[in-house]
VMD Tcl script that builds the backbone (N, CA, C; Angstrom):
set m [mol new atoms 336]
animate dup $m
set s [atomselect $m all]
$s set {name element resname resid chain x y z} {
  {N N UNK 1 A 79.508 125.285 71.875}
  {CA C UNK 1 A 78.093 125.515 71.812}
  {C C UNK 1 A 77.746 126.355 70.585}
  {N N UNK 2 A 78.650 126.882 70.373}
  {CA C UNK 2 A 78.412 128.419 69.039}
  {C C UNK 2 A 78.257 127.335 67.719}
  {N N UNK 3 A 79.551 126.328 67.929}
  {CA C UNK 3 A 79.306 125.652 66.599}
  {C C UNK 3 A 78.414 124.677 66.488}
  {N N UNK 4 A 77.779 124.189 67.477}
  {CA C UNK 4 A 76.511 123.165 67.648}
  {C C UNK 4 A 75.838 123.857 67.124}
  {N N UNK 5 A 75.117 124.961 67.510}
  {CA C UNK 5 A 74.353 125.603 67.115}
  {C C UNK 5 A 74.224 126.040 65.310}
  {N N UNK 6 A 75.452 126.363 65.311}
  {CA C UNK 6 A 75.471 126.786 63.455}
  {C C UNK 6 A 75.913 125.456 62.892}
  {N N UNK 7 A 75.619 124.282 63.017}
  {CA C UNK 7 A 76.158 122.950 62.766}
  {C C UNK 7 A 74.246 122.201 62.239}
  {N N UNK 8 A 73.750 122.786 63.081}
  {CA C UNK 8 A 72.264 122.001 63.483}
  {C C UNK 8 A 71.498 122.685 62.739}
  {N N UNK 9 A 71.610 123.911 61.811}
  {CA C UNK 9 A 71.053 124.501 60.988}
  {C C UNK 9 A 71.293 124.647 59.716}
  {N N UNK 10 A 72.545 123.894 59.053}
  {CA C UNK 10 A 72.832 123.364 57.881}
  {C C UNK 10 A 73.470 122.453 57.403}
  {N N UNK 11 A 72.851 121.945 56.612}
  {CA C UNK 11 A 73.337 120.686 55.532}
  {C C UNK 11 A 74.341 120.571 55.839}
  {N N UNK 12 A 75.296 119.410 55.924}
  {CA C UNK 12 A 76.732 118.896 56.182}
  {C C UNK 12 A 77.516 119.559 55.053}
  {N N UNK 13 A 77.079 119.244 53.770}
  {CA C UNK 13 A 77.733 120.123 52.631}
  {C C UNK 13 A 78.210 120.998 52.212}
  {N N UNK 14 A 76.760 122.214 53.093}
  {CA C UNK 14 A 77.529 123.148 53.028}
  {C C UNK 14 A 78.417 123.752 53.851}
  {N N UNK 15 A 78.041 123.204 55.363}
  {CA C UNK 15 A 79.284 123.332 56.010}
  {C C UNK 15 A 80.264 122.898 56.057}
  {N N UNK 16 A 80.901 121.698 55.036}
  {CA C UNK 16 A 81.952 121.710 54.424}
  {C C UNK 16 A 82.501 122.619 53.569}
  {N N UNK 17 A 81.537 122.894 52.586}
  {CA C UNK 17 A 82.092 123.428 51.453}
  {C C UNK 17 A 82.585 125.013 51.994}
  {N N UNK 18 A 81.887 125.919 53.041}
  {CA C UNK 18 A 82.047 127.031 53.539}
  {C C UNK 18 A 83.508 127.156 54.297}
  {N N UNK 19 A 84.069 125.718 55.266}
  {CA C UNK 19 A 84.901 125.519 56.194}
  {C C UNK 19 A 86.258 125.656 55.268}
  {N N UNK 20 A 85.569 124.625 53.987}
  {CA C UNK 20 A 86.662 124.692 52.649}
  {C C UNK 20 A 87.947 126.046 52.243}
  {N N UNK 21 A 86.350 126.581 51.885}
  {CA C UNK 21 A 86.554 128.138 51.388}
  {C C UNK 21 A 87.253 128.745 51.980}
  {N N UNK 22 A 87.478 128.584 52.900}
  {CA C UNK 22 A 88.235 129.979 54.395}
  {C C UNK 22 A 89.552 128.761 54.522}
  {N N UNK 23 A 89.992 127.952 53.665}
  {CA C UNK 23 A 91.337 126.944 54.117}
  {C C UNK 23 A 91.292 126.023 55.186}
  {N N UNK 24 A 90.118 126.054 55.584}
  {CA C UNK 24 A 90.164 124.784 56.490}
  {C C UNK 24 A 89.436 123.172 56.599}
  {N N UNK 25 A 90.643 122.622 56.931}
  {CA C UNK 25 A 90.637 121.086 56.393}
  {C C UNK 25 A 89.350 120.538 56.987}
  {N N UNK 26 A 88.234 120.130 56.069}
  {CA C UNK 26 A 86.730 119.518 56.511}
  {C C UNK 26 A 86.200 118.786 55.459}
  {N N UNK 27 A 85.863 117.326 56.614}
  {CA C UNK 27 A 85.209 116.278 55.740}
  {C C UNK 27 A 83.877 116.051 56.527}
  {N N UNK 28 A 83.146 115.206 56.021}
  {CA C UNK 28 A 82.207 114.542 56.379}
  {C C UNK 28 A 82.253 113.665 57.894}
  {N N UNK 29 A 81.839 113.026 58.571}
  {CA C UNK 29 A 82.322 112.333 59.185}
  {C C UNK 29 A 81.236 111.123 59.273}
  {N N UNK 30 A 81.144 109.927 58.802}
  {CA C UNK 30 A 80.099 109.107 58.266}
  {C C UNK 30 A 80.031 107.899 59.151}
  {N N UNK 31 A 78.953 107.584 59.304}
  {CA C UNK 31 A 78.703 106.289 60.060}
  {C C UNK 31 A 79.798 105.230 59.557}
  {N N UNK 32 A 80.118 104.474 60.304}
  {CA C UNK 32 A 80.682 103.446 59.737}
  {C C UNK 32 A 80.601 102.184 59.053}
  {N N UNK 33 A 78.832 102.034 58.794}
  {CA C UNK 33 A 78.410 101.386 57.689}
  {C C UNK 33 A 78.623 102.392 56.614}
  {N N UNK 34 A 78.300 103.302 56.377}
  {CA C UNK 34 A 78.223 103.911 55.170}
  {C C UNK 34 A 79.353 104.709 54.437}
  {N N UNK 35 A 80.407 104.157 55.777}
  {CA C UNK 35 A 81.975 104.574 55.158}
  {C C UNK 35 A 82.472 103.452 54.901}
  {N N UNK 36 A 81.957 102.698 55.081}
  {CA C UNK 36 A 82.672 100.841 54.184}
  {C C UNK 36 A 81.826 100.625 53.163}
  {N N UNK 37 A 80.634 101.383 52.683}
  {CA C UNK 37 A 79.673 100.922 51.163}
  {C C UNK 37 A 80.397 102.091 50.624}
  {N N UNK 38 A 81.641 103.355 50.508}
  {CA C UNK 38 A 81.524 104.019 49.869}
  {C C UNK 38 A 82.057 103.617 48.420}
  {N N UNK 39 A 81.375 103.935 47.149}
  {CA C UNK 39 A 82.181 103.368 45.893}
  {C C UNK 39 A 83.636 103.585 45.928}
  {N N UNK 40 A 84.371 104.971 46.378}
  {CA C UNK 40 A 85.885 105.008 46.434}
  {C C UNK 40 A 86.650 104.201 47.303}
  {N N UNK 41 A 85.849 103.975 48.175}
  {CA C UNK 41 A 86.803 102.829 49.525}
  {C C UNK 41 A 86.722 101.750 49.008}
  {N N UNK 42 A 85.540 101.118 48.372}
  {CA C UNK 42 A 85.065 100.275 47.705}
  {C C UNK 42 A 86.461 99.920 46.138}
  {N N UNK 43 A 86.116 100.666 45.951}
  {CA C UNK 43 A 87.148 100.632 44.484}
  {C C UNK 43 A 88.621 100.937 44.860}
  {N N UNK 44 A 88.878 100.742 45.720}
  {CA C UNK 44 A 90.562 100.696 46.135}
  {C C UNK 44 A 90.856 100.035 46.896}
  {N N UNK 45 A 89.850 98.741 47.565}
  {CA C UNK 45 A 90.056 97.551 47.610}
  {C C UNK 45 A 90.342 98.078 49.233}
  {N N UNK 46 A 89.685 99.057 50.246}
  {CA C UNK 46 A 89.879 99.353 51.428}
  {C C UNK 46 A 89.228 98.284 52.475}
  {N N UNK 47 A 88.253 98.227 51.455}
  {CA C UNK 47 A 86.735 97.027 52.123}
  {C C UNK 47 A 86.199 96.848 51.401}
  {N N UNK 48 A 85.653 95.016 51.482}
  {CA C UNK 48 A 85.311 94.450 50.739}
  {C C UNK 48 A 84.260 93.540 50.670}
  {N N UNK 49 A 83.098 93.210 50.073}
  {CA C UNK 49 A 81.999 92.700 50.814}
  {C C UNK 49 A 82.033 91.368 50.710}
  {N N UNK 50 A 82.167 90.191 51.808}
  {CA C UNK 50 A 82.221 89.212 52.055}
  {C C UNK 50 A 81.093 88.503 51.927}
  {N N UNK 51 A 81.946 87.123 51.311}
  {CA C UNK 51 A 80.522 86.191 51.593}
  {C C UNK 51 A 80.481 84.969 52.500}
  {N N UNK 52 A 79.791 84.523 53.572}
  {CA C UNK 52 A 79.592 84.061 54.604}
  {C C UNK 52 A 79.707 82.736 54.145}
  {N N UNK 53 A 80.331 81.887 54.527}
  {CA C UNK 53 A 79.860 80.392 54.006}
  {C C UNK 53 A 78.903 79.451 54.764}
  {N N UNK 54 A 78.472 80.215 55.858}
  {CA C UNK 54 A 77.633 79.210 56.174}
  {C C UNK 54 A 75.775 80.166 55.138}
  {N N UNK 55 A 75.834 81.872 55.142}
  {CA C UNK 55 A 74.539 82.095 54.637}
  {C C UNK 55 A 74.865 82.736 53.330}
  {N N UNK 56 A 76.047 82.601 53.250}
  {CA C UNK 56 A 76.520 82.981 51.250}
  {C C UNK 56 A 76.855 84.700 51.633}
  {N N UNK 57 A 76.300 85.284 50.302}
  {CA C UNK 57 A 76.522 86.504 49.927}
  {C C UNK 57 A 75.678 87.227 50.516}
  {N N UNK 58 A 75.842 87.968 52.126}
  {CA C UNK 58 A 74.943 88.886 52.451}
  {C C UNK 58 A 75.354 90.539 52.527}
  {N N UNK 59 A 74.440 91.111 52.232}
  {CA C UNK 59 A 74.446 92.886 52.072}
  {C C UNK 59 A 75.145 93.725 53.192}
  {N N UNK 60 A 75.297 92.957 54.449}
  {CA C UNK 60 A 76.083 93.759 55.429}
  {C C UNK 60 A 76.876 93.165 56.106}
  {N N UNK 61 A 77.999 92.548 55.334}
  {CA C UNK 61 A 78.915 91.707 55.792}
  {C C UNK 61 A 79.598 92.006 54.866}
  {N N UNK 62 A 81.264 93.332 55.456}
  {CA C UNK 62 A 81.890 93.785 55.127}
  {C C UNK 62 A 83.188 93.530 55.591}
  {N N UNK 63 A 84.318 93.663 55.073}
  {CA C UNK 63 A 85.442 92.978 55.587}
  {C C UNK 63 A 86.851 94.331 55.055}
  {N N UNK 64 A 87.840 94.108 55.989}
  {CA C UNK 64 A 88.756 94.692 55.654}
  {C C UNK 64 A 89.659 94.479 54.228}
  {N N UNK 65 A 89.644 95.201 53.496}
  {CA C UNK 65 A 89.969 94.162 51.944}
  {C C UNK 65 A 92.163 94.807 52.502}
  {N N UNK 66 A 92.283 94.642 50.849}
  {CA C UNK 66 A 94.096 94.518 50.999}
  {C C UNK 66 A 93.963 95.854 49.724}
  {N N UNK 67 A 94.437 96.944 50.021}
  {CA C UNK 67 A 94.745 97.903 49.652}
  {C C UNK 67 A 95.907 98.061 48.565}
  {N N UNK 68 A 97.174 97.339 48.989}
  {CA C UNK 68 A 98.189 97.122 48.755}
  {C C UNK 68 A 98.148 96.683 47.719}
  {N N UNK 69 A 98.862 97.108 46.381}
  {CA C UNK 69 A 99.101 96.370 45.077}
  {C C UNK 69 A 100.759 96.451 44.990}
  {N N UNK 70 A 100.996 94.462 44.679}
  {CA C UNK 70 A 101.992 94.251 44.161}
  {C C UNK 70 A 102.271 94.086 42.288}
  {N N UNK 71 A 103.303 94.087 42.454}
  {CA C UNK 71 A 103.730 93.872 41.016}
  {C C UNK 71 A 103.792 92.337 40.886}
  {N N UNK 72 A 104.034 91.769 41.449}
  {CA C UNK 72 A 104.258 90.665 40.959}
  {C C UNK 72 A 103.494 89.475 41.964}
  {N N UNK 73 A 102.787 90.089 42.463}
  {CA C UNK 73 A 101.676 89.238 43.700}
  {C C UNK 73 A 100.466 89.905 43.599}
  {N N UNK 74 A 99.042 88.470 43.795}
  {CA C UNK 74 A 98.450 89.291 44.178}
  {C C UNK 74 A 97.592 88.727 45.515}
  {N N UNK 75 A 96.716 90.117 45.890}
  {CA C UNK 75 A 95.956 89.791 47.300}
  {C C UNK 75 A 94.696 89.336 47.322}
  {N N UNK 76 A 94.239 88.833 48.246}
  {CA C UNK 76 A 92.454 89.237 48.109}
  {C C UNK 76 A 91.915 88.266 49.613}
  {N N UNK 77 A 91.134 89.087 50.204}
  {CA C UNK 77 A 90.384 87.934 51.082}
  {C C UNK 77 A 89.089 87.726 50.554}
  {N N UNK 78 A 88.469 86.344 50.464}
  {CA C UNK 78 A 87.291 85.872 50.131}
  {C C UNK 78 A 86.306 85.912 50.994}
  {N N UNK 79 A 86.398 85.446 51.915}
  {CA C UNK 79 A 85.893 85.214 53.291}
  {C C UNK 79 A 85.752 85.789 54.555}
  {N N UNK 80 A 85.068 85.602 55.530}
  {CA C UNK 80 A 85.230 85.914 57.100}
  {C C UNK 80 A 86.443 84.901 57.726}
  {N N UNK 81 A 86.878 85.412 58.391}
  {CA C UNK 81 A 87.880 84.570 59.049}
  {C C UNK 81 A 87.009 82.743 59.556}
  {N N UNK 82 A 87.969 81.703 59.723}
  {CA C UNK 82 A 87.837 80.779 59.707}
  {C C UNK 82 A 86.934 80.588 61.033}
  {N N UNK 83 A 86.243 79.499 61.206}
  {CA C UNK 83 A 85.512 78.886 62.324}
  {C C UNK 83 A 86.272 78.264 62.749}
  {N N UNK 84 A 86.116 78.280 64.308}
  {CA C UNK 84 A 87.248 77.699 65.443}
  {C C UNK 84 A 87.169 76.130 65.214}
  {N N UNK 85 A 88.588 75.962 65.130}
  {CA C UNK 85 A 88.901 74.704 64.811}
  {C C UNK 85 A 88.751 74.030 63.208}
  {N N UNK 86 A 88.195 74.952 62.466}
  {CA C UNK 86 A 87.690 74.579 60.731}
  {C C UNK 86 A 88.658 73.826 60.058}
  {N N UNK 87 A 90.002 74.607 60.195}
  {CA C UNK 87 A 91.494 73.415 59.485}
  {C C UNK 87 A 92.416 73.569 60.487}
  {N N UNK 88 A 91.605 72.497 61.255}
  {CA C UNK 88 A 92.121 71.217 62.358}
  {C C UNK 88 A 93.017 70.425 61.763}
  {N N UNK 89 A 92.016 69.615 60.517}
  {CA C UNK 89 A 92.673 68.480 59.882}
  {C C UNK 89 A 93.693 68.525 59.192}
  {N N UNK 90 A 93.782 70.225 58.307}
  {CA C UNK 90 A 94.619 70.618 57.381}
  {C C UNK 90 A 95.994 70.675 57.962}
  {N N UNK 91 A 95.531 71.437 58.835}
  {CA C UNK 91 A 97.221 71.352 60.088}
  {C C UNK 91 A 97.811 70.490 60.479}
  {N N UNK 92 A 96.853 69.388 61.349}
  {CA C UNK 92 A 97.441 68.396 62.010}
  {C C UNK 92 A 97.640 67.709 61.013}
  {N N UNK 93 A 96.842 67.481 60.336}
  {CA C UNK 93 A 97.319 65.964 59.364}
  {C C UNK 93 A 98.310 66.509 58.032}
  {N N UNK 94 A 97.732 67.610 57.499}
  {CA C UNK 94 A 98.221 68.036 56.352}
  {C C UNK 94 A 99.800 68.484 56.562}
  {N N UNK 95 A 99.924 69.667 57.437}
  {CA C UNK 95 A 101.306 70.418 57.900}
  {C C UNK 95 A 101.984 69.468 58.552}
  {N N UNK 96 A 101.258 69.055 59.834}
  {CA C UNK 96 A 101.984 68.412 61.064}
  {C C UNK 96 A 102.510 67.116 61.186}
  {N N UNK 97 A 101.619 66.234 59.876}
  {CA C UNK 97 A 101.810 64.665 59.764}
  {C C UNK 97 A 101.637 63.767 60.509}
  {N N UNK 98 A 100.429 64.081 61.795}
  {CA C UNK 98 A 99.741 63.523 62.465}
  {C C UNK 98 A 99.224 62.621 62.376}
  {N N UNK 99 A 99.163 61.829 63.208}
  {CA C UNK 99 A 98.099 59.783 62.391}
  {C C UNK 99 A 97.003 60.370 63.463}
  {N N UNK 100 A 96.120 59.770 62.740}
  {CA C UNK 100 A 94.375 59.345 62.428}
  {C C UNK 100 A 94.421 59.320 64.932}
  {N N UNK 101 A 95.473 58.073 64.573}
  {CA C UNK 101 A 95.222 58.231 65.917}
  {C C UNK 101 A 95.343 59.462 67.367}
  {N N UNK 102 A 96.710 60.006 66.945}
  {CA C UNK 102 A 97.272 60.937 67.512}
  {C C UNK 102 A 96.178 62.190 67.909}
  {N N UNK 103 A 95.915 62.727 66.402}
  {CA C UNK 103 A 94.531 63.522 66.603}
  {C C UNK 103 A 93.592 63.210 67.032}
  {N N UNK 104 A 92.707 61.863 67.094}
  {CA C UNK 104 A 92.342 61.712 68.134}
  {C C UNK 104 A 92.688 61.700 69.862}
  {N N UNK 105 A 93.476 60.994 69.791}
  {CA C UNK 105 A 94.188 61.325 71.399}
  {C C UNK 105 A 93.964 62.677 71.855}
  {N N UNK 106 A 94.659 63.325 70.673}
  {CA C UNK 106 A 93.986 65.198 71.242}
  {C C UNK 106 A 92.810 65.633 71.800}
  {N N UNK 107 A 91.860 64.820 70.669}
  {CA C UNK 107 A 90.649 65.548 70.594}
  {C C UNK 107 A 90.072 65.247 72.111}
  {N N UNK 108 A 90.268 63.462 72.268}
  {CA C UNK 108 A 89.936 63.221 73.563}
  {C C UNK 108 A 90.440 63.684 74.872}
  {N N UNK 109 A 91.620 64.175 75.117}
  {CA C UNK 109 A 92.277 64.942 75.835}
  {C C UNK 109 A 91.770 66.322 75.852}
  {N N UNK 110 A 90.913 66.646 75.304}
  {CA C UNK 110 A 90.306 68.015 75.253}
  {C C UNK 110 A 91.047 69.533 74.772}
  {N N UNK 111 A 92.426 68.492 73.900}
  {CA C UNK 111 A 93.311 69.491 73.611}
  {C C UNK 111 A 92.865 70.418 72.669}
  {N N UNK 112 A 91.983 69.917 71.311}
  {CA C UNK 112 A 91.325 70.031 70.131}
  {C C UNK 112 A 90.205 70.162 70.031}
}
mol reanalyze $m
mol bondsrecalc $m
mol representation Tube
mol addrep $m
């Protein structure tokens, strides 16, 4: 209650910067929209702003990016994860070597 009280009467800042001063470990603690727009999370590839393919490039559609830098690879997600069932075809036909018919049979079987 003591620190509610002296919490509710100043700026976040400076009650960081004061908590600082005396050695003790204090951050911000930020909504979680506005801790995925930050430029540093932003610029180290923490999160990353996605673009939707069905409504393109929108302002609050944020995604977990890849942090991780290789030397000799690299990362990146473009997208939101796939729509259920989206590469159906890629799998079955592409990976799996499925005929035209087979996948159908699935589909009608309600497997797909």
């Amino acid at each position: 209650m003591l620190i509610g009280k002296w919490t509710a009467v100043h700026p976040v800042s400076e009650i960081v910067r004061k908590l600082r001063e005396r050695g003790i470990p204090a951050a911000e603690v930020r909504h979680p929209a506005a801790a995925v727009r930050d430029t540093r999370v932003l610029a180290r590839g923490e999160t990353v702003p996605l673009t939707h393919p069905r409504y393109g490039a929108v302002d609050e559609i944020y995604g977990m990016g890849v942090p991780i830098h290789f030397s000799g690879a690299s990362t990146s997600l473009e997208g939101p994860a796939p729509g259920l069932g989206q590469h159906n075809e890629t799998v079955y036909r592409g990976m799996l070597g499925y005929s035209e018919e087979r996948i159908n049979k699935l589909r009608t079987e309600g497997v797909i």
